[in-house]
PyMOL Python script that loads the backbone (N, CA, C, O; Angstrom):
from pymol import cmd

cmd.read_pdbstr("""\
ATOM      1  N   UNK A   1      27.049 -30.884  16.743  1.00  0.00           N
ATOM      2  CA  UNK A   1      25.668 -30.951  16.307  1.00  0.00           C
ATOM      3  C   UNK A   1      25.209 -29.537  15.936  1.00  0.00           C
ATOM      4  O   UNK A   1      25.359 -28.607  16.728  1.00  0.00           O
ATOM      5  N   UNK A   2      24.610 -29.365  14.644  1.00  0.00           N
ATOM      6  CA  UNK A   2      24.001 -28.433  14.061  1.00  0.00           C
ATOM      7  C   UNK A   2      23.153 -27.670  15.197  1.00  0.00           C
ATOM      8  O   UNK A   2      22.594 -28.359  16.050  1.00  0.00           O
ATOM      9  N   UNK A   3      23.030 -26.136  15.237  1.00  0.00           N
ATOM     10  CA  UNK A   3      22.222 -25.109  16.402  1.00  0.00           C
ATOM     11  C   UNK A   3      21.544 -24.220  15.346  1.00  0.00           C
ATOM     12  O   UNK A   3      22.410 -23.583  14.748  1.00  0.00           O
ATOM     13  N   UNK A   4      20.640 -24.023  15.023  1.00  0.00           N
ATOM     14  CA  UNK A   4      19.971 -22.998  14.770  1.00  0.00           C
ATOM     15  C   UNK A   4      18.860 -21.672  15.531  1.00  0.00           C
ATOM     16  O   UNK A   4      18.011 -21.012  14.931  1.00  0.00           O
ATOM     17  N   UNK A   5      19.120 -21.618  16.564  1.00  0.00           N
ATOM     18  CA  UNK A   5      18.289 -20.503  17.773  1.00  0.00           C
ATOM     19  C   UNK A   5      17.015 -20.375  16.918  1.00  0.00           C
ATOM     20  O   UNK A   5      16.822 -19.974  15.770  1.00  0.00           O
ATOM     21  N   UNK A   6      16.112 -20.920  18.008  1.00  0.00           N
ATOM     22  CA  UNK A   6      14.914 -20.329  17.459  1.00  0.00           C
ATOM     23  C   UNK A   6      14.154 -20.461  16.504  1.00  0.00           C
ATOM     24  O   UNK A   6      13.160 -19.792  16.224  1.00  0.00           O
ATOM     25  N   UNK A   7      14.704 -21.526  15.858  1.00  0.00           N
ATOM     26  CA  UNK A   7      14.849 -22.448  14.266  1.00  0.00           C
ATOM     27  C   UNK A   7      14.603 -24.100  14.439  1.00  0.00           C
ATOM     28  O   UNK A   7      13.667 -24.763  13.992  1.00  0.00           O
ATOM     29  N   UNK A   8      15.684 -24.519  15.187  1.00  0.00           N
ATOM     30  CA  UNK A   8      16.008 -25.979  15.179  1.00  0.00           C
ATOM     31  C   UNK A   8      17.049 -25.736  15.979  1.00  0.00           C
ATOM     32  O   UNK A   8      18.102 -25.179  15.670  1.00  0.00           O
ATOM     33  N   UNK A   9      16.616 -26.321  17.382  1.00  0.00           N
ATOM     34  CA  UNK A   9      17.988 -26.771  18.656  1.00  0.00           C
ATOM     35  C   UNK A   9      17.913 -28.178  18.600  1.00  0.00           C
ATOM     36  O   UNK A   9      16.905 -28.842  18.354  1.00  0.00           O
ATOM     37  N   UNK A  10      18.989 -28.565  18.833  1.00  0.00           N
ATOM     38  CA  UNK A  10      19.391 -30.123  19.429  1.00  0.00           C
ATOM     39  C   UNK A  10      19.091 -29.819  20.546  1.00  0.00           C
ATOM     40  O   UNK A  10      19.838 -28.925  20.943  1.00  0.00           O
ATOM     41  N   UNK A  11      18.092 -30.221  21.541  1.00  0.00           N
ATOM     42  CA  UNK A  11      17.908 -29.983  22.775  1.00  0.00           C
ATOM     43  C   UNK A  11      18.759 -31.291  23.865  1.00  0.00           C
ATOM     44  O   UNK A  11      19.097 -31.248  25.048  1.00  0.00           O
ATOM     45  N   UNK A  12      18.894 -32.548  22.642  1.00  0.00           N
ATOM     46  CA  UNK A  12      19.238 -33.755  23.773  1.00  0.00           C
ATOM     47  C   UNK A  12      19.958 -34.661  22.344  1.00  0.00           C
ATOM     48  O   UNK A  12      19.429 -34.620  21.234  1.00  0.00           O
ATOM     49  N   UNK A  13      21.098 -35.366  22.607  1.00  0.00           N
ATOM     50  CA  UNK A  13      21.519 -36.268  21.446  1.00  0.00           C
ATOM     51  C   UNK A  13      21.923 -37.787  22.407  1.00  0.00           C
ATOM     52  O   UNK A  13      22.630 -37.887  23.410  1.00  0.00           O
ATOM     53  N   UNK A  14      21.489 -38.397  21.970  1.00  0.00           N
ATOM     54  CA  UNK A  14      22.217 -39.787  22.509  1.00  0.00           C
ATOM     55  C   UNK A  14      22.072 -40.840  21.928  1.00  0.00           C
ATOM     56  O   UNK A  14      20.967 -41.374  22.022  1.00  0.00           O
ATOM     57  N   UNK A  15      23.067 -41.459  21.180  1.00  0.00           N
ATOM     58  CA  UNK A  15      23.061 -42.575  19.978  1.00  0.00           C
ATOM     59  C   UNK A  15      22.213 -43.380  19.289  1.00  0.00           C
ATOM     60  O   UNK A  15      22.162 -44.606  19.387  1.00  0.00           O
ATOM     61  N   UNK A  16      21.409 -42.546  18.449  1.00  0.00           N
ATOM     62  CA  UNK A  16      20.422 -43.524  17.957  1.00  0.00           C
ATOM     63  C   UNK A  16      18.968 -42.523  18.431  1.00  0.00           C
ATOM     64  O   UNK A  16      17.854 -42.824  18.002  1.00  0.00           O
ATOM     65  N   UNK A  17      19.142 -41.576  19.168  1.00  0.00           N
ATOM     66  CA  UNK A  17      18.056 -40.695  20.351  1.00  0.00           C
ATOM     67  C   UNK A  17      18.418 -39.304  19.973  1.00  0.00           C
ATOM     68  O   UNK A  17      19.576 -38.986  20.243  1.00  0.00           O
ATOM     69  N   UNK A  18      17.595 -38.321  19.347  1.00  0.00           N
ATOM     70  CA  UNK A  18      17.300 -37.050  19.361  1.00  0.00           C
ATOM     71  C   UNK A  18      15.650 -36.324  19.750  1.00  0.00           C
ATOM     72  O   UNK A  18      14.474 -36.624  19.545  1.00  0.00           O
ATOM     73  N   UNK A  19      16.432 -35.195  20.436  1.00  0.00           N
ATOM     74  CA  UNK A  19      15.118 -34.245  21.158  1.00  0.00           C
ATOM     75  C   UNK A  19      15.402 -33.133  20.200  1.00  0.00           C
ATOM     76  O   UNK A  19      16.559 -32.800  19.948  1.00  0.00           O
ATOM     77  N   UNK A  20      14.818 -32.809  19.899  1.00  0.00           N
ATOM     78  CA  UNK A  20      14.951 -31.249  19.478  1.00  0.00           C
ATOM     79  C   UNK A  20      13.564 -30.207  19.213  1.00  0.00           C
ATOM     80  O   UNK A  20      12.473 -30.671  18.882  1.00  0.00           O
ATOM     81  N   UNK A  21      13.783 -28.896  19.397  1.00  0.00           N
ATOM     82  CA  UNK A  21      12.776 -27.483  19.032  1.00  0.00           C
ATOM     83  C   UNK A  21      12.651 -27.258  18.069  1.00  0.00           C
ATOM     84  O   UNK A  21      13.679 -27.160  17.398  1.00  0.00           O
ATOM     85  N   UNK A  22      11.601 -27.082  17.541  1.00  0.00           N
ATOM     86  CA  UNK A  22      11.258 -26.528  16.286  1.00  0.00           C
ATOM     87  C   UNK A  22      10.190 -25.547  16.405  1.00  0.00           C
ATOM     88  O   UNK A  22       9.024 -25.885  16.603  1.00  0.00           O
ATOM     89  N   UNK A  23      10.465 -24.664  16.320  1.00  0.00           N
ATOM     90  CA  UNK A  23       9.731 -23.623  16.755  1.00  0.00           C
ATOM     91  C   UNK A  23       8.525 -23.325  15.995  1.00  0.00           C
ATOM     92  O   UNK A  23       7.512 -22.699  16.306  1.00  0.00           O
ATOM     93  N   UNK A  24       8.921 -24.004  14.778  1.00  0.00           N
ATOM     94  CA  UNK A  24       7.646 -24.079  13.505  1.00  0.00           C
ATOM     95  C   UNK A  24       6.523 -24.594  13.377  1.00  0.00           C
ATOM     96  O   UNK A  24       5.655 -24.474  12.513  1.00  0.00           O
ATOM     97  N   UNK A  25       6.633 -25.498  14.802  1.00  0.00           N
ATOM     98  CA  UNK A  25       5.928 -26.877  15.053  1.00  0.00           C
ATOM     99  C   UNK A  25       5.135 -26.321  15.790  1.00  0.00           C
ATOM    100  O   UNK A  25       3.962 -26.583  15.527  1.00  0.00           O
ATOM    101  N   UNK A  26       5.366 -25.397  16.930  1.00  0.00           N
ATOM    102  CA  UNK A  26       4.983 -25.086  18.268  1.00  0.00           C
ATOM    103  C   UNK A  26       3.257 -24.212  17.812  1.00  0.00           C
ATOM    104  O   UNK A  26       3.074 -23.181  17.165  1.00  0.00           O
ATOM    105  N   UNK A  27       2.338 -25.062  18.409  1.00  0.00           N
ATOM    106  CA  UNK A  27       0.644 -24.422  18.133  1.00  0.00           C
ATOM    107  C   UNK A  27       0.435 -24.893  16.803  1.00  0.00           C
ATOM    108  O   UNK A  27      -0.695 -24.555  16.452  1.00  0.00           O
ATOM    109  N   UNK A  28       1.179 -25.681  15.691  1.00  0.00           N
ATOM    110  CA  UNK A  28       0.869 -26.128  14.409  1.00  0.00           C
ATOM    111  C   UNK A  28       0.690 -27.115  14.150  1.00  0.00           C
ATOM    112  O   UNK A  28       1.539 -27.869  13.676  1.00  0.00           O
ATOM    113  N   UNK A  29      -0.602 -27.430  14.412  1.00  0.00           N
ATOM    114  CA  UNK A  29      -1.224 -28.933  14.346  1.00  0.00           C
ATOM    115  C   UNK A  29      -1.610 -29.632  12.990  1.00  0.00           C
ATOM    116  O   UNK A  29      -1.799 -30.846  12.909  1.00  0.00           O
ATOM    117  N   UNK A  30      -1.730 -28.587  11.727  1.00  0.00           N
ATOM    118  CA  UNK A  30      -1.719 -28.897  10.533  1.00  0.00           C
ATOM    119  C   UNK A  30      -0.262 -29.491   9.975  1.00  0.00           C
ATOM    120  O   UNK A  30      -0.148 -30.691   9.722  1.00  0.00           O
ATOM    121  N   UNK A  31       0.870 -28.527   9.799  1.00  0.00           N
ATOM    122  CA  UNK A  31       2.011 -28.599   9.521  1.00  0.00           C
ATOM    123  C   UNK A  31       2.418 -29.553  10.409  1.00  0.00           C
ATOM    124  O   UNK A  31       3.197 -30.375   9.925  1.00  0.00           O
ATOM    125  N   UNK A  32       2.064 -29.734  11.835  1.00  0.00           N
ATOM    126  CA  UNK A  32       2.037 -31.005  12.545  1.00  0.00           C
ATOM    127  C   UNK A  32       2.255 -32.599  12.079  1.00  0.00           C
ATOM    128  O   UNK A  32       3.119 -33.417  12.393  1.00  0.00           O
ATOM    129  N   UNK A  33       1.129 -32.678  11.217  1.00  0.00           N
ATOM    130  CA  UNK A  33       0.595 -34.144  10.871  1.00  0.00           C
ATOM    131  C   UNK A  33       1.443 -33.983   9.419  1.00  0.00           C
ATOM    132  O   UNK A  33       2.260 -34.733   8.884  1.00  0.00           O
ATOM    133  N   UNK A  34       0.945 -32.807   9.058  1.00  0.00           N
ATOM    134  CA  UNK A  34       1.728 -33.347   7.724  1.00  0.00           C
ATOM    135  C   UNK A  34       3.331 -33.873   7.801  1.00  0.00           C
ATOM    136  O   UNK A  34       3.682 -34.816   7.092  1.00  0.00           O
ATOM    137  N   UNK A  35       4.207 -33.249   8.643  1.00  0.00           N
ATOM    138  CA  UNK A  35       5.556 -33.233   8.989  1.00  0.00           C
ATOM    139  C   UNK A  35       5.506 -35.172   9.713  1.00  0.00           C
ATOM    140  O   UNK A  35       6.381 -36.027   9.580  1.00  0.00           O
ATOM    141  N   UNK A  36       4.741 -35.240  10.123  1.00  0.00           N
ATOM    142  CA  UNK A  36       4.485 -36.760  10.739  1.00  0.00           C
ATOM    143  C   UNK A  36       4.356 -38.138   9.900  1.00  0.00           C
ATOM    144  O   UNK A  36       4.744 -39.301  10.017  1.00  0.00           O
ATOM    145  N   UNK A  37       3.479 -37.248   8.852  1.00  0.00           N
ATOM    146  CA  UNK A  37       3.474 -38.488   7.442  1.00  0.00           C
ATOM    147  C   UNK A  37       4.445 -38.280   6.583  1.00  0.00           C
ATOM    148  O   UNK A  37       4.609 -39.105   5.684  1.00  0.00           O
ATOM    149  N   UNK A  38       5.087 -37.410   6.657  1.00  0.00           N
ATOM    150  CA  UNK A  38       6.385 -37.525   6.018  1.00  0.00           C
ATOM    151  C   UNK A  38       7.147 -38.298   6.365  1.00  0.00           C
ATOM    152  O   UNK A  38       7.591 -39.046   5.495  1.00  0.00           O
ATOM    153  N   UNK A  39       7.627 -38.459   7.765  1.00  0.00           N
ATOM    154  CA  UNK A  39       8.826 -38.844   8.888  1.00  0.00           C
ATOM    155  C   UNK A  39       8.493 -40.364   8.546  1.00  0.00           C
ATOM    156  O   UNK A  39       9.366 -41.157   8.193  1.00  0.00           O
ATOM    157  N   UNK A  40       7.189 -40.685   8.679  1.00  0.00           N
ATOM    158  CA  UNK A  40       7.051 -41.788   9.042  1.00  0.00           C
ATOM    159  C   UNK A  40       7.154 -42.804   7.551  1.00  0.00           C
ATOM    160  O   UNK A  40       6.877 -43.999   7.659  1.00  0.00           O
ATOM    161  N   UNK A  41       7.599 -42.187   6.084  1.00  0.00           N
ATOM    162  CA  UNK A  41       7.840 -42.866   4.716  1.00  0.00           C
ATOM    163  C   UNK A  41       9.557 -43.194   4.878  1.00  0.00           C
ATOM    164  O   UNK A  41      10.181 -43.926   4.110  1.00  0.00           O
ATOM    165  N   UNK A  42       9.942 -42.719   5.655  1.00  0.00           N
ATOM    166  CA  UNK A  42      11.581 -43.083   6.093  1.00  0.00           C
ATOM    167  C   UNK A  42      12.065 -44.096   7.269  1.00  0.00           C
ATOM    168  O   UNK A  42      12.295 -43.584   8.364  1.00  0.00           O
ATOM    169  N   UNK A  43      12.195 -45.168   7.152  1.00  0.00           N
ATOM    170  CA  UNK A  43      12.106 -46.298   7.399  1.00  0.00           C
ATOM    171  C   UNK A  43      13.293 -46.405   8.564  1.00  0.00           C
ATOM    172  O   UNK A  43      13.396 -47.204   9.495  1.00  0.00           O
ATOM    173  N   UNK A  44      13.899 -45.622   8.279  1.00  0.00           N
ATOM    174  CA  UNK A  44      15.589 -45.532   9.387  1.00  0.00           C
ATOM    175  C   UNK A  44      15.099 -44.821  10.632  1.00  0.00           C
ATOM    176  O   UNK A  44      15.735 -44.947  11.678  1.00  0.00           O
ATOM    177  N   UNK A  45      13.566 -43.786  10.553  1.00  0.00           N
ATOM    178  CA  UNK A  45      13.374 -42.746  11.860  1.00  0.00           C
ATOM    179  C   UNK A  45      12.237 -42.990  12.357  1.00  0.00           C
ATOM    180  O   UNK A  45      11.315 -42.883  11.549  1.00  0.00           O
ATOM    181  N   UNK A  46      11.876 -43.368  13.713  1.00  0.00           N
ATOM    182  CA  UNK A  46      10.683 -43.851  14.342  1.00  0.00           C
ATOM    183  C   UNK A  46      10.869 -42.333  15.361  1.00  0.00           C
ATOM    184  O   UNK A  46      11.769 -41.918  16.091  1.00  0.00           O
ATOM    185  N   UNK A  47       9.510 -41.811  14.954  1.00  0.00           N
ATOM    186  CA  UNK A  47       8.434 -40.675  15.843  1.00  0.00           C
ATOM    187  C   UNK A  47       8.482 -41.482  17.250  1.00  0.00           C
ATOM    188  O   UNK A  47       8.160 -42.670  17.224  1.00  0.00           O
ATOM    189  N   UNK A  48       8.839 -40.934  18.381  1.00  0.00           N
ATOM    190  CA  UNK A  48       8.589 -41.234  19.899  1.00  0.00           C
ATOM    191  C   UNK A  48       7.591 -40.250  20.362  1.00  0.00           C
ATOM    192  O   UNK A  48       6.662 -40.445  21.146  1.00  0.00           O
ATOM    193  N   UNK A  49       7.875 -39.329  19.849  1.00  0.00           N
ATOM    194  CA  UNK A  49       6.684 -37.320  20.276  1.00  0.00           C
ATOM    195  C   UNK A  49       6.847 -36.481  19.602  1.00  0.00           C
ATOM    196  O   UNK A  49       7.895 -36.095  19.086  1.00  0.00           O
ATOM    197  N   UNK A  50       5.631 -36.019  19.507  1.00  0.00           N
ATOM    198  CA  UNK A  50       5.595 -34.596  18.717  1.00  0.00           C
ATOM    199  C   UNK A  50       4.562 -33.749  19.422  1.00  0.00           C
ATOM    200  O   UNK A  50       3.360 -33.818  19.167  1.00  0.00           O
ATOM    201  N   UNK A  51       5.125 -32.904  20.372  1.00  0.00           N
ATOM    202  CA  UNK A  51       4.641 -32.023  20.943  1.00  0.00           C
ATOM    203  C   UNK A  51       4.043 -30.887  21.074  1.00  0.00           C
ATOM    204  O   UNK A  51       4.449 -30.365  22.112  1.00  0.00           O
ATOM    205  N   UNK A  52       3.058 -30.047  20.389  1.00  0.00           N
ATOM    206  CA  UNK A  52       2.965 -29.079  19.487  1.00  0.00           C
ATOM    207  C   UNK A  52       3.121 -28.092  20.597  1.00  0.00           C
ATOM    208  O   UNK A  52       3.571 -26.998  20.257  1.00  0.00           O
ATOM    209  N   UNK A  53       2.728 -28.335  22.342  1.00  0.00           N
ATOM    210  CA  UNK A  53       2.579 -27.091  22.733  1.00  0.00           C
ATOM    211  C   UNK A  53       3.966 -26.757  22.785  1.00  0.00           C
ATOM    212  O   UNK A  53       4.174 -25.815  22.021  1.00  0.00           O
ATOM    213  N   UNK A  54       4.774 -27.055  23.239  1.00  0.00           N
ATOM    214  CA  UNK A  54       6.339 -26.992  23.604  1.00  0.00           C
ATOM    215  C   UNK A  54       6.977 -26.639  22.249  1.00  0.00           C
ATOM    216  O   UNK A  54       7.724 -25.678  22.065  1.00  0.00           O
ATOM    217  N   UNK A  55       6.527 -27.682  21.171  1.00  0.00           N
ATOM    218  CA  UNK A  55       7.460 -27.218  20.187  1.00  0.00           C
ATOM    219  C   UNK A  55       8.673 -28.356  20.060  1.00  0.00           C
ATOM    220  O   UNK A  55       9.667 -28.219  19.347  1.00  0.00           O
ATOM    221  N   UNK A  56       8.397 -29.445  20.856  1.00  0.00           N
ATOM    222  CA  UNK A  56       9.772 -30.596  20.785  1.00  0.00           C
ATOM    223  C   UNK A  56       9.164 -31.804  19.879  1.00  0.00           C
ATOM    224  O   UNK A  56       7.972 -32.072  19.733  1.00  0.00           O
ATOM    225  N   UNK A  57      10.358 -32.505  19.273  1.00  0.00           N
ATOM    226  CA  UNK A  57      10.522 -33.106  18.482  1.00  0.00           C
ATOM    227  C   UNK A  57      11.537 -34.519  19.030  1.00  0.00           C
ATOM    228  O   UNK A  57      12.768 -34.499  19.028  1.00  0.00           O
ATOM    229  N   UNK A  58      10.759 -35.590  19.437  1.00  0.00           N
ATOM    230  CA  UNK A  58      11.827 -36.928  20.136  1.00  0.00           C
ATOM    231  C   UNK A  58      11.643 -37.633  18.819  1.00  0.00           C
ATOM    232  O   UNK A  58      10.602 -37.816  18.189  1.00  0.00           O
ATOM    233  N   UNK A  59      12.804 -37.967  18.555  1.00  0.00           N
ATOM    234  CA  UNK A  59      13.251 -39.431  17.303  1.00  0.00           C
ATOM    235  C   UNK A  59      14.015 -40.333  17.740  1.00  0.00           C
ATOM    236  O   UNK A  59      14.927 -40.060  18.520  1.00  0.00           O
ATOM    237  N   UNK A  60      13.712 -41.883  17.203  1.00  0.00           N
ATOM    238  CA  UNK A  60      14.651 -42.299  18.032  1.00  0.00           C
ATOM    239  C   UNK A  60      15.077 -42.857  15.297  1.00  0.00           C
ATOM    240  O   UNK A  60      14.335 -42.978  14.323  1.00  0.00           O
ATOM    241  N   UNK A  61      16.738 -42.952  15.562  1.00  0.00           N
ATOM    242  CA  UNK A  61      16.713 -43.292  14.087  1.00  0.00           C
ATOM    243  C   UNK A  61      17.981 -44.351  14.370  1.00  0.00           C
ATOM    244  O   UNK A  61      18.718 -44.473  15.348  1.00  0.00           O
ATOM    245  N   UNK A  62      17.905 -45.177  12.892  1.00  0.00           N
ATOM    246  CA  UNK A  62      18.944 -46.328  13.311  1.00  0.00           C
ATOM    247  C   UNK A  62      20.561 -45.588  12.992  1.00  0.00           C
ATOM    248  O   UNK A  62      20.803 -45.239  11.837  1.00  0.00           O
ATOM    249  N   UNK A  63      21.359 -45.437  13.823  1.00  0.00           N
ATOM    250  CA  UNK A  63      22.394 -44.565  13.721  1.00  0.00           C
ATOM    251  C   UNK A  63      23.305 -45.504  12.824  1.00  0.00           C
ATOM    252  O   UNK A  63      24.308 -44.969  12.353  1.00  0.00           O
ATOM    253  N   UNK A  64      23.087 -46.766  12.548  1.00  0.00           N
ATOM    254  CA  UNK A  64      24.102 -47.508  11.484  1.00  0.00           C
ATOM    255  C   UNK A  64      23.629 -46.827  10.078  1.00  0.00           C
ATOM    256  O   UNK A  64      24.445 -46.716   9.163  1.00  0.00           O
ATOM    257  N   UNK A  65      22.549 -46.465   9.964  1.00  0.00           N
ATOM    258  CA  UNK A  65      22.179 -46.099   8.239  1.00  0.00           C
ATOM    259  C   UNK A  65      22.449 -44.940   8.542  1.00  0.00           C
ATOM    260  O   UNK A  65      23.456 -44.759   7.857  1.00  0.00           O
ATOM    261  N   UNK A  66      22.196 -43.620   9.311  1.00  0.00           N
ATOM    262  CA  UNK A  66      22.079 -42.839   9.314  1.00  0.00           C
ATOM    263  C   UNK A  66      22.994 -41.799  10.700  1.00  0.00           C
ATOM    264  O   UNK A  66      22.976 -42.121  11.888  1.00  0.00           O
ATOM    265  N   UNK A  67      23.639 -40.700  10.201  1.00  0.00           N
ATOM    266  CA  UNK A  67      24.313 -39.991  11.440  1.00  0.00           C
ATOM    267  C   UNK A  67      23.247 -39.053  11.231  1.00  0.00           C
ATOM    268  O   UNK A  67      22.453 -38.846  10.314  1.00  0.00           O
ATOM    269  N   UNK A  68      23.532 -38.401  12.679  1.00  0.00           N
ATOM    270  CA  UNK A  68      22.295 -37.541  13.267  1.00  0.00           C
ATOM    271  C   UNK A  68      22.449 -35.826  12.591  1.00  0.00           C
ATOM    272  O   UNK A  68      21.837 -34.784  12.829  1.00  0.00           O
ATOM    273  N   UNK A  69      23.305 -36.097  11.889  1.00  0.00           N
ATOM    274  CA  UNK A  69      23.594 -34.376  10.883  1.00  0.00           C
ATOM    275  C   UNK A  69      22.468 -34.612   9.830  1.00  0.00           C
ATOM    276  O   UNK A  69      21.780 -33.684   9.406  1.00  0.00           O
ATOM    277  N   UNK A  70      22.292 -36.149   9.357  1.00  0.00           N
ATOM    278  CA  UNK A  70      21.650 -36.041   8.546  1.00  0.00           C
ATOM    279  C   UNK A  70      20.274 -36.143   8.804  1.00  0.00           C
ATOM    280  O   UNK A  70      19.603 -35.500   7.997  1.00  0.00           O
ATOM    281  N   UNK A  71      19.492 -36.873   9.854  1.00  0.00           N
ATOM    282  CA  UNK A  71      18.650 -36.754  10.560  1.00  0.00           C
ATOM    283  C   UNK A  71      18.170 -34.964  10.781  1.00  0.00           C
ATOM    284  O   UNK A  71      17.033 -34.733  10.368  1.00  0.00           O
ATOM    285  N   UNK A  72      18.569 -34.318  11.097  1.00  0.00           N
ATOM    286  CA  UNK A  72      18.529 -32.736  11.280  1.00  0.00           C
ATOM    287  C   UNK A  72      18.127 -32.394   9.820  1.00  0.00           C
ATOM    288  O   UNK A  72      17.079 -31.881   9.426  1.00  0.00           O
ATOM    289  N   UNK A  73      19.420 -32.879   8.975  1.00  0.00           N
ATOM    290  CA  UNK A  73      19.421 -31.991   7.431  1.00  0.00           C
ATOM    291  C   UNK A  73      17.666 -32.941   6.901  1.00  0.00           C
ATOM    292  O   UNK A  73      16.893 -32.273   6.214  1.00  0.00           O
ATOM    293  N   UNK A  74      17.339 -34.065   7.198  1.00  0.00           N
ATOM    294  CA  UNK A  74      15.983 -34.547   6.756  1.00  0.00           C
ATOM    295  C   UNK A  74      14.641 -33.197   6.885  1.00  0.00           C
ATOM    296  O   UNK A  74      13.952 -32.489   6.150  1.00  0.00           O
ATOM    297  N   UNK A  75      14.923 -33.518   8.587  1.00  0.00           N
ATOM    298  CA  UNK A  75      13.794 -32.453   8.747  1.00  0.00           C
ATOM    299  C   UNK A  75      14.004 -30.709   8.420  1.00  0.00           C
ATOM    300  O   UNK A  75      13.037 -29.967   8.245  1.00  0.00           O
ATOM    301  N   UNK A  76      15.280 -30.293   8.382  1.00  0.00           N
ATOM    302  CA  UNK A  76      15.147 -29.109   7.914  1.00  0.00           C
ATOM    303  C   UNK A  76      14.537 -29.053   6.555  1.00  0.00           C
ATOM    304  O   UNK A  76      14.128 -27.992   6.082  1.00  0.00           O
ATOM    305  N   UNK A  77      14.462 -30.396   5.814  1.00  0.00           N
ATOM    306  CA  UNK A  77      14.074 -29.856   4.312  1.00  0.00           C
ATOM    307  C   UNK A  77      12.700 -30.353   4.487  1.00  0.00           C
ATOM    308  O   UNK A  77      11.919 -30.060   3.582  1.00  0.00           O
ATOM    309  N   UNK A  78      12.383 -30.844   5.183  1.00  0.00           N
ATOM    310  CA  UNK A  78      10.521 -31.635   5.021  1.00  0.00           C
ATOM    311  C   UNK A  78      10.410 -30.604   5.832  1.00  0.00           C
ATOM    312  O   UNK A  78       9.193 -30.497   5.983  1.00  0.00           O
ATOM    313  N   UNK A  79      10.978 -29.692   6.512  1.00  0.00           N
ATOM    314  CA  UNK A  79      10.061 -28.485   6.709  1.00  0.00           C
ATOM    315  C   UNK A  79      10.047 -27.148   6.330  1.00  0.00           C
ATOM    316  O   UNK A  79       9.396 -26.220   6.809  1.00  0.00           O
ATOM    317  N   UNK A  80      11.051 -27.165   5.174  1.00  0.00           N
ATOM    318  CA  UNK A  80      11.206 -25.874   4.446  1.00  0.00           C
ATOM    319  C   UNK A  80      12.460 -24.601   5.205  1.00  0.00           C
ATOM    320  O   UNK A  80      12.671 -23.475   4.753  1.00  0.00           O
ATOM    321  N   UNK A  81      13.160 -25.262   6.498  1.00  0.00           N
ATOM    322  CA  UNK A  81      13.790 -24.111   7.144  1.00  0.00           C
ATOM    323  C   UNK A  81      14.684 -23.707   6.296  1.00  0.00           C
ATOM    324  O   UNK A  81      15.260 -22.676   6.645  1.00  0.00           O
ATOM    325  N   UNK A  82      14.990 -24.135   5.350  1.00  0.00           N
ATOM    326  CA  UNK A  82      16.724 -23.478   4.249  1.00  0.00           C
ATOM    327  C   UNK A  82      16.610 -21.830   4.777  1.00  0.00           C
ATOM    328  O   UNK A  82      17.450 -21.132   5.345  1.00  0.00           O
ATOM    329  N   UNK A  83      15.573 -21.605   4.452  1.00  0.00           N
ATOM    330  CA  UNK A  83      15.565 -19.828   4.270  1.00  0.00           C
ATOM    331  C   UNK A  83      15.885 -19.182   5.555  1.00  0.00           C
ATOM    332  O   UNK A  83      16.622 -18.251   5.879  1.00  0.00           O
ATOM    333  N   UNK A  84      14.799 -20.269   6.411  1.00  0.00           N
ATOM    334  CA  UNK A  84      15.232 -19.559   8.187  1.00  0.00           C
ATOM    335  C   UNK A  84      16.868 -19.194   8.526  1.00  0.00           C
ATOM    336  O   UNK A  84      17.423 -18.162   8.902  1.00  0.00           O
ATOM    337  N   UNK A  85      17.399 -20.697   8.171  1.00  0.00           N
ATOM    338  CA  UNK A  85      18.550 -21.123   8.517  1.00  0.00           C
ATOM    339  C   UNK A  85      19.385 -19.750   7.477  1.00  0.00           C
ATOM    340  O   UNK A  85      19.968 -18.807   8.012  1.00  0.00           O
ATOM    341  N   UNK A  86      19.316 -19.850   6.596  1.00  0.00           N
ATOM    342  CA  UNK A  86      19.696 -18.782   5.749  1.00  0.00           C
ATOM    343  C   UNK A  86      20.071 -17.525   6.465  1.00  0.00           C
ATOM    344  O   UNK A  86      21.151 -17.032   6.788  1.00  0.00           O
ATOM    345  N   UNK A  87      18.337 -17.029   6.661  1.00  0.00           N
ATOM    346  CA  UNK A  87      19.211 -16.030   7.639  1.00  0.00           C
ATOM    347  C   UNK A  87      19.935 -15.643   8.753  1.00  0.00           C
ATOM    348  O   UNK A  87      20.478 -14.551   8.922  1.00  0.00           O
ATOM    349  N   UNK A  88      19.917 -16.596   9.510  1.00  0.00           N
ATOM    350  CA  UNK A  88      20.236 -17.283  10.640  1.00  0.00           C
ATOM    351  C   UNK A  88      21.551 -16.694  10.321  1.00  0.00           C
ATOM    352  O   UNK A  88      21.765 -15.566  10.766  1.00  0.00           O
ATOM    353  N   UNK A  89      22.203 -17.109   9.823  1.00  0.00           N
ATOM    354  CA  UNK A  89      23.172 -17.170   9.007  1.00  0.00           C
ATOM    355  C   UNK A  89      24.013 -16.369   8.464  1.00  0.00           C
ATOM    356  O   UNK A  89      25.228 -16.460   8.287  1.00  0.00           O
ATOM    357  N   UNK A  90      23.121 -15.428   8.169  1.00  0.00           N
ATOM    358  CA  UNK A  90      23.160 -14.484   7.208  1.00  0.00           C
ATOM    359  C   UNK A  90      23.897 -14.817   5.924  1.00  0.00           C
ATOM    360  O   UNK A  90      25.055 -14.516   5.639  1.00  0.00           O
ATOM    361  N   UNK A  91      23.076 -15.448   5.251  1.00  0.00           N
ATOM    362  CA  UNK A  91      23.752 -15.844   3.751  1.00  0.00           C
ATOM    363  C   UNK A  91      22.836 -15.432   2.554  1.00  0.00           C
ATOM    364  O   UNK A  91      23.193 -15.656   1.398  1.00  0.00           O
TER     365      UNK A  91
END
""", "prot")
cmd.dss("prot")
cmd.show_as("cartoon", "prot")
cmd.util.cbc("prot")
cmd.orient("prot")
């Protein structure tokens, strides 16, 4: 499972069940909702929490349509991290 520190952790995976940090999230109650009405036009990923003080992210998604790399690669792009991850990276 994809790690990005400080970016996007998999904090918890279990079939069909992801937790994860987003640090982008954490005190961002605008970028919040918007990131929420996004999630929720994708029919395979049901919102369980979105936590702003913490910064965690629970999904539960149907793992027959979807593996959880791609679940990750969803929200890295509905939230713009390419660049984070980028440098992350250093690329």
């Amino acid at each position: 499972m994809p790690n990005f520190k400080r970016v996007l952790e998999v904090r918890h995976y279990f079939p069909g069940r992801l937790r994860l940090y987003v640090l982008l999230l954490k005190n961002n109650l605008e970028l919040t909702e918007l990131f929420k009405n996004q999630l929720k036009k994708i029919d395979s990923i049901e919102i369980k929490n979105i936590n702003t003080t913490t910064g965690t992210v629970l999904l539960n998604f149907k793992e027959k349509d979807m593996k959880p790399v791609l679940v990750i690669g969803i929200i890295i792009k509905l939230l713009g991290l390419e660049e984070k991850i980028g440098k992350k990276m250093n690329l």
